[in-house]
N, C-alpha and C positions, 0 to 999 in steps of 0.2 A: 107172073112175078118171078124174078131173078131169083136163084138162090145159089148161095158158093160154101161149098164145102173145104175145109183144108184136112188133107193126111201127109202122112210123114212119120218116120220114128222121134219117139218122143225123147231118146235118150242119145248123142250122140259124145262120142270122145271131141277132149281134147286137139286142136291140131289139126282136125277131120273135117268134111264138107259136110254142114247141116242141109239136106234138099227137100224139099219142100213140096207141095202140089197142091193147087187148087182147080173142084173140079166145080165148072159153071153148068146149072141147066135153066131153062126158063128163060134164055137168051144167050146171041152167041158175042164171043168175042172180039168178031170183027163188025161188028155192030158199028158205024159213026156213030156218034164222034169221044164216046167212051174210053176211059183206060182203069188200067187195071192194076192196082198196086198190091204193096206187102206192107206191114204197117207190125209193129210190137211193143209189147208193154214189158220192161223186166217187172220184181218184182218191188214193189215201195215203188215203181217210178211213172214217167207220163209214159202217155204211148211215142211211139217215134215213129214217121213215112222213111223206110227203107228204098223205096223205088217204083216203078212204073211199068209196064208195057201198055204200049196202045193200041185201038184197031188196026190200026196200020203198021203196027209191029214195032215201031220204034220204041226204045229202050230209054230212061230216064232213072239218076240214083243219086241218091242223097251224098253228099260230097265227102260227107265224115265215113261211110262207107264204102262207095264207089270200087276203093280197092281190091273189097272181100268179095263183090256184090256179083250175081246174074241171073236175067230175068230171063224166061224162054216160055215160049207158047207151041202147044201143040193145036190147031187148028182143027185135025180130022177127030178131036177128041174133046174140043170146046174146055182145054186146059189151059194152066199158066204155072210155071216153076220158079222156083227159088232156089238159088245155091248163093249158102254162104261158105265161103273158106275157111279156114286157119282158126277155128274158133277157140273159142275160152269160153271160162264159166263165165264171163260179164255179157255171152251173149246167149245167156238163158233167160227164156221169156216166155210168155204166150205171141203166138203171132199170128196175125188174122191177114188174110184177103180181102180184098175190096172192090166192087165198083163205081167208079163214078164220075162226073161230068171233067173234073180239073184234075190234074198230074199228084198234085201232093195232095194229101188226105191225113187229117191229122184229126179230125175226131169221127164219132160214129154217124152224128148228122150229117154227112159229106157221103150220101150214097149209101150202097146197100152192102153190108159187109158180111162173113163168115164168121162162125160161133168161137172161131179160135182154135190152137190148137198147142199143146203144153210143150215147150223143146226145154231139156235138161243137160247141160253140158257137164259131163262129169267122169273122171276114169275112175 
């Protein structure tokens, strides 16, 4: 059974690159035909699909993001990263990991996700 973990500081400034890491065991990432998203909930609000990487490593991002967004996979470490850019507190949330059969992932039933992990944007 898959399981993904996310760490990361929970607290970052202002301005600053929030990054992120999700660590997969119980299956690897370049598994067909799988991908691998970042998905967040602020707080009051839905969740939102941030972006993707696939087995095959290609990258895919939400368009309202795209700007800020990068995905990267370590392979000899069955990881997957997230950097967001230039942040504000509008992008304090919980942010979870995911895997699963389609690119966008927007609820929990869409594959097997990560418990979450609290990012706080704040100087």
């Amino acid at each position: 059974q898959v399981q993904l973990q996310e760490s990361g500081p929970g607290l970052v400034k202002p301005s600053q690159t929030l990054s992120l890491t999700c660590t997969v065991s119980g299956g690897s990432i370049t598994t067909n035909y799988y991908y691998w998203s970042w998905i967040r909930q602020p707080p009051g609000k839905g969740l939102e699909w941030m972006g993707a990487i696939a087995y095959s490593g290609s990258t895919y991002y939400s368009p309202s993001l795209k700007s800020r967004t990068s995905i990267s996979r370590d392979t000899s470490k069955n990881q997957f990263t997230l950097q967001l850019s230039s942040v504000t507190p509008e992008d304090t949330a919980v942010y979870y990991c995911a895997r699963a059969w389609t690119i966008v992932v927007v609820t929990p039933s869409q594959g097997s996700w990560g418990q979450g992990t609290q990012v706080t944007v704040s100087s």
